[in-house]
N, C-alpha and C positions, 0 to 999 in steps of 0.2 A: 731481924728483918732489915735490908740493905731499902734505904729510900733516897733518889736523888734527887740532894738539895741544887744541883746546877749544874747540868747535860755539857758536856763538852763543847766549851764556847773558844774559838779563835781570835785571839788577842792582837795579832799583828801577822806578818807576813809568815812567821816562824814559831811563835809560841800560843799554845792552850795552853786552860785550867778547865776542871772541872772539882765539885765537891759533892762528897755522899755523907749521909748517915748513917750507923752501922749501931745499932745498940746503942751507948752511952759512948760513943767514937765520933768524931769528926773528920774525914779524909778528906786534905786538899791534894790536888792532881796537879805537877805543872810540866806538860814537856816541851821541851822546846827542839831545834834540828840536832844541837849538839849536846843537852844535858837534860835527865828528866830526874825532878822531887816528889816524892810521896810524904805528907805532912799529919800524922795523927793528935788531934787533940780532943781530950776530954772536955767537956762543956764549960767549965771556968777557965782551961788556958783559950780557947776558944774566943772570949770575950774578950778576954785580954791581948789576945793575936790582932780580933777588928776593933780594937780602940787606938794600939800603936798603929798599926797601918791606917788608920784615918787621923792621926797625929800625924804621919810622917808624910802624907797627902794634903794638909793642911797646910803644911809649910810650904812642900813642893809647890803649892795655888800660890803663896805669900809672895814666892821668887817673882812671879811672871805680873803680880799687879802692879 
């Protein structure tokens, strides 16, 4: 059973994401005007995809204080 964890949301002038649940699957969705990625993770890469990306969003914040 496909459940959507996050509708197709508009990121900027030219790129979405969206993410579904698919069984024991995680699909993230990115397209943008010139390239689009389909990202499958099982639930522990999963966790470990939103721990570096809020590491590497962390830092990004540290640039600008």
């Amino acid at each position: 059973m496909k459940k959507i964890l996050l509708e197709e949301t508009k990121l900027g002038k030219s790129i979405a994401v969206s993410c579904e649940l698919v069984e024991d699957e995680i699909g993230l969705y990115i397209a943008a005007a010139d390239v689009s990625a389909i990202c499958v993770f099982r639930f522990e890469e999963w966790e470990n995809f939103v721990r570096a990306v809020s590491k590497a969003n962390a830092k990004f914040k540290g640039l600008f204080r």
